[in-house]
N, C-alpha and C positions, 0 to 999 in steps of 0.2 A: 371570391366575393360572396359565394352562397355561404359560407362557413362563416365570414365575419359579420351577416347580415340575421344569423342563428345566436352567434354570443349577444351581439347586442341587444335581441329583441329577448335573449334571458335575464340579464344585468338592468332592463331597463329602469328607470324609475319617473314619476309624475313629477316630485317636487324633493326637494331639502332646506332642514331647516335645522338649523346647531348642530350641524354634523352628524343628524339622522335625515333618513331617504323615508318617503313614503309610496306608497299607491294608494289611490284615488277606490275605493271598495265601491261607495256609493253616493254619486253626487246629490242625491234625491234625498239622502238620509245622513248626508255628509259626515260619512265614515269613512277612516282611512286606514292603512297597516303597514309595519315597518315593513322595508324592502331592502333587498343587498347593497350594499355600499361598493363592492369592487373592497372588498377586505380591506376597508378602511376604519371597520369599528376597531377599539383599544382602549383599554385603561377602563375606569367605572363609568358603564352607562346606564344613563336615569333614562326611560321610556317615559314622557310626559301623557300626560290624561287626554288631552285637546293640543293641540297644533293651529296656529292662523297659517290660514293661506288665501291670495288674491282676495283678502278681505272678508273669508269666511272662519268659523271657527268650526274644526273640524273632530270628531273624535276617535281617538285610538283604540280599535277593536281589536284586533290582530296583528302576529307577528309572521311575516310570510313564508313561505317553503326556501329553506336554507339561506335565510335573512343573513344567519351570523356563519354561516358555514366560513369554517377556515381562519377564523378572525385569533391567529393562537394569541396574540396580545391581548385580549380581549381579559378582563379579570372580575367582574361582578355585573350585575345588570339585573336594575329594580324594573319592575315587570307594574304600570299600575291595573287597579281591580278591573276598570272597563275594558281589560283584554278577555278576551273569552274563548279564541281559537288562535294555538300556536302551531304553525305551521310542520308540515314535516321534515326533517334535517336542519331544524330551526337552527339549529348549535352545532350539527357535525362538527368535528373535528377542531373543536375551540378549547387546544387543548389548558392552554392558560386560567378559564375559568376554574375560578374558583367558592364563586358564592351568589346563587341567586334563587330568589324568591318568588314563588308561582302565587297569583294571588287566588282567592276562591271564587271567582267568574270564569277560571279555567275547568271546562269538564273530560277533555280530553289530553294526557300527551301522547302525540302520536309516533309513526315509524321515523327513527333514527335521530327523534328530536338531540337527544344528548352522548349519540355514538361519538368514542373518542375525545371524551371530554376527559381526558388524563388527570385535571388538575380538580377535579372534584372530590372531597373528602366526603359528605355526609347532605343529605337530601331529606327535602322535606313535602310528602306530596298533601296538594289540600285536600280537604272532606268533598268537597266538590268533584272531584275527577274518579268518573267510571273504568274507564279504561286504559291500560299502557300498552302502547302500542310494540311494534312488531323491533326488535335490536334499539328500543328507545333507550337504552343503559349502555349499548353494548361497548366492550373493551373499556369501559370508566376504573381503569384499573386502581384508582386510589379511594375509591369510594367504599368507606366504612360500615356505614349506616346508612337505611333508607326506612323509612316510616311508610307504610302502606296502608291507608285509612280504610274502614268499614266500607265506604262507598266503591269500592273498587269490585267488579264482576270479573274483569276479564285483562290475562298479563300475556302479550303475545308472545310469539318464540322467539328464540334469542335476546328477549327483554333484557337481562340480565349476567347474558350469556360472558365470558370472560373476565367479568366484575373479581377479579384475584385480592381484592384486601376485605372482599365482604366476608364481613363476620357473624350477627346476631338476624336471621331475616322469619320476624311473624307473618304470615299469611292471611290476612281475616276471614273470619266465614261468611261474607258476602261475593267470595271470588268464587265462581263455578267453572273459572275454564284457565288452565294453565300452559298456553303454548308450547310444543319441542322443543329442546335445549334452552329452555326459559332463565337456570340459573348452570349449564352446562361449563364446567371448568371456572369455579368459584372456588378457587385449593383453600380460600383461607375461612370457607363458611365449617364452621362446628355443628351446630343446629340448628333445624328449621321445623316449622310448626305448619302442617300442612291442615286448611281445615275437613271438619266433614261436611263439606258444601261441595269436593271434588268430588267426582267420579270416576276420571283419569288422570293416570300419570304418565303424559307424553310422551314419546321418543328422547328420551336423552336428556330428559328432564333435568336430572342433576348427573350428567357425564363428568366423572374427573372431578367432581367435589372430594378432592384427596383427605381432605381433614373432618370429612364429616363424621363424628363419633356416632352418631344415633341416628334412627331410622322409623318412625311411627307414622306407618298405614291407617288412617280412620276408619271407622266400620263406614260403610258407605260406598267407599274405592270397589270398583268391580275391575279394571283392566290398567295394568301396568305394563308401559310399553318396553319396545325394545331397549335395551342400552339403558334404561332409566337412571339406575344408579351405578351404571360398569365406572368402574374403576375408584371405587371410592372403597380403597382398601385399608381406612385406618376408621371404620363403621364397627364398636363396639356391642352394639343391643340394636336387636328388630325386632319389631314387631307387625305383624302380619295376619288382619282377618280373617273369616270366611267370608266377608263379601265376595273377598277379589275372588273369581272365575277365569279370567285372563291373564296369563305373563306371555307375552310375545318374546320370542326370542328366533325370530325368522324373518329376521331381516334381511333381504335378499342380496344388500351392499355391505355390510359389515359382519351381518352374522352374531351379532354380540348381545350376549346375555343381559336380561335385565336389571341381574345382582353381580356382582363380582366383589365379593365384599367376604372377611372373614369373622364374622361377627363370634363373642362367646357366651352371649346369653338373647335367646330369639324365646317371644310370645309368643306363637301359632294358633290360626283357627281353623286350619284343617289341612290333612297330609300332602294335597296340592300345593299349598303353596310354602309348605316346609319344603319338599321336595324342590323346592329354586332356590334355595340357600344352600351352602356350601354346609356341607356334613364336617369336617376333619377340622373347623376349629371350635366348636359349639363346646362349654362346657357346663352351660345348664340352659333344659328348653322348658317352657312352660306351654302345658295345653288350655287355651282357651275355655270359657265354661261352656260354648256351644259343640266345643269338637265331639263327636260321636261316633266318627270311625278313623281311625289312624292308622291302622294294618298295612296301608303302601308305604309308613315311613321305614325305612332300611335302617335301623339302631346300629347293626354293627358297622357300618361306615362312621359314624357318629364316636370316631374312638378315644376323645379326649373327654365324653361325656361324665359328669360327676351327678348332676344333681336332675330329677327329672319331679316335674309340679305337673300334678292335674287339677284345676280349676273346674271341674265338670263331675256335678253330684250323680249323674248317671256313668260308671267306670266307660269309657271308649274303646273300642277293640282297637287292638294295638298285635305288633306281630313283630318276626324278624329280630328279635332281641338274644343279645348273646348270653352263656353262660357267667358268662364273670361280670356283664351287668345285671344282673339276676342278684349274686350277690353281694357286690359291689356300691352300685347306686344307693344314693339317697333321695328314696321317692316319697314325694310329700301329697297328701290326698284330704280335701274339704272336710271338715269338722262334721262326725256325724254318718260321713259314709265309713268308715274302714273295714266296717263288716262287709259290705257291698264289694267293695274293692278286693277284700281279701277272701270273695268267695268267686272273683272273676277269673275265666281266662287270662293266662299271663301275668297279669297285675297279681297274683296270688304266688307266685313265685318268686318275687322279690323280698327279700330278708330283708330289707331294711325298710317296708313300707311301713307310715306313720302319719296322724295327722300334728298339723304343727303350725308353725309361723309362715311354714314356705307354700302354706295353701292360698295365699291372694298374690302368688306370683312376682312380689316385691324382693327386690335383690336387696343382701345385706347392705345397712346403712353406711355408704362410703362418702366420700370427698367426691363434689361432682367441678365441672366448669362454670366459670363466672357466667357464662353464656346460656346455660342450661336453663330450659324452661318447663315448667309442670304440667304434667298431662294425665295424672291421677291422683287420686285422694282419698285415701282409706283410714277407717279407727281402726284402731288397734287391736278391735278383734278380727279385721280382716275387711270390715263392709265396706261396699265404695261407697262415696260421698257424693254430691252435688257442689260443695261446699267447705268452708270451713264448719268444721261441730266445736263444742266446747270438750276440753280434754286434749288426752296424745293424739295428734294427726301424723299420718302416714305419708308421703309423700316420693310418689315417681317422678323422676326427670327425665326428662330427653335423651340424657346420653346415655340409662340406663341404672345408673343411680340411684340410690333413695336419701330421705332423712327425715328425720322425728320433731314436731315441732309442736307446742304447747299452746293450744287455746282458750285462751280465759273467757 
């Protein structure tokens, strides 16, 4: 008795009208908000503006905590603008959706609004909404695209988490806080554009993002958590500040690293956090123009090394380098210093040192991904840009790539 006296006062509902439920929010301001049917929604539902009841006209504010959960019939659902708070578990497991529209009165979606929403391909969030709550994406395994507007601060954990057909995902720089496992096991994401409005990267942030070719830390990032990117073993180019100060890798339940990745061409801005990338696939590093001391990186672990860039007009002490990359290497060093360099510890050893094209750290111009997005911008004598300039522009991508492009 006590059990069927629980369901019902959760199922309950005030009123219905064309086969939507509502509750009563506030008789005084006579607002009301969708409530659960007993999974009876299906097919395309229109959410109306006002509702009459017992003779009042009432208005639709909200959509209540797991209104549609479970509804897998369920296929589109027009949301109108006078909603403004969508409840949590609004949608659970409505895996049949497949099209609906948030209007921009909504500033929140919150925890597990659209978990298991299977049949959703591509998502649109408004300028209006601050925050995504805590698995509000999660397991939406057919979801393509998602738009993430400026007004966004903050993406909880597991927001994203399981999303396997995400492909293209921009991060704007108005998000300062990216939840654990936020985009964790996304096999099908390539690249992603973290801003410099982060500080940290999560726990597991991107776990088992298997496809992710590229990897770009913003100067800013001080702490990369555990596991961050373990197992995202097909990660082409990193790049890696001296912000960061912290890589956790002592996690006391897994124990797992916060790279696992065999990248062949890594940035660095300082031998810390080179030392967290895996040595044995690297085949050209570039030193950052702030590094100034590198002496703890271990070079001869580094044994597929061909090409090594300093970016840094004062030569960095550097150590541990073997004889056959002495002569071997093609070390490339900023326009200007090569006396400097060639009168340094170490750096003077090298036969092959020169200054040249490989002094702004840009990888030969290759063929990049449809998905690849730009994250630097250099003329062609080397200088970064802000901008587009008039003439040859330089251009880094994502996945580690570059190309040459002509502005008039």
């Amino acid at each position: 008795m006590l059990f069927s006296v629980i369901v019902n006062s959760v199922y309950a509902y005030d009123f219905e009208v064309d086969g939507i439920y509502y509750n009563i929010v506030s008789a005084a301001d006579k607002t009301c908000e969708v409530t659960s049917g007993y999974n009876k929604y299906s097919g395309d539902v229109t959410i109306p503006s006002t509702v009459q009841y017992n003779g009042r006209t009432l208005s639709v504010t909200g959509i209540g905590r797991n209104a549609f959960e479970s509804c897998s019939s369920l296929e589109s659902v027009a949301i109108p603008n006078c909603v403004t708070n969508i409840g949590n578990g609004a949608f659970y497991k409505c895996s049949g959706l497949a099209s609906i529209t948030i209007p921009s009165s909504v500033t929140v979606i919150g925890e597990d609004v659209f978990s298991y929403c299977t049949g959703l391909t591509s998502f649109t969030i408004p300028n209006s909404v601050t925050s995504i709550g805590n698995f509000a994406f999660y397991n939406c395994t057919s979801l393509i695209s998602v738009d993430i507007p400026n007004s966004v601060k903050s993406i909880g954990h597991n927001a994203f988490c399981n999303c396997t057909s995400l492909a293209s995902v921009v991060i704007p720089n108005s998000v300062t806080e990216i939840g654990s496992d936020a985009f964790s096991d996304c096999s099908n994401l390539t690249s992603v554009t973290i801003p410099n409005s982060i500080k940290e990267i999560a726990y597991c942030t991107f776990n088992y993002c298997s496809n992710l070719s590229s990897i770009t830390i913003p100067n800013g990032v001080t702490t990369i958590g555990s596991g961050a990117f373990y197992g995202c073993f097909n990660v082409n180019y990193i790049s890696l500040p001296s912000s960061v100060t912290k890589i956790d890798t002592s996690d006391p339940t897994k124990g797992t690293p916060s790279f696992s990745c065999y990248p062949k061409i890594c940035t660095i801005g300082s031998s810390y956090t080179a030392n967290s990338i895996k040595k044995d696939s690297i085949v050209k590093l570039i030193l950052m123009e702030d590094v100034t001391y590198f002496s703890d990186y271990n070079f001869e672990k580094a044994e597929k090394l061909d090409t090594l860039v300093s970016l840094a007009i004062t030569p960095p002490s550097i150590n541990n380098v073997t004889e056959k990359q002495k002569t071997d290497l093609k070390v490339f060093v900023p326009k200007g210093t090569l006396a400097a360099y060639q009168a340094a510890d170490v750096w003077k050893e090298f036969w092959n040192l020169q200054e040249g094209d490989g002094t702004t750290g840009i990888n030969p111009v290759s063929s990049h991904s449809a998905t690849a997005k730009e994250i630097g911008r250099y003329t062609i004598s080397g200088e970064k840009t802000n901008g587009k300039v008039p003439g040859i522009n330089i251009i880094r991508m994502s996945d580690g790539t570059t190309r040459k492009v002509i502005v008039k």
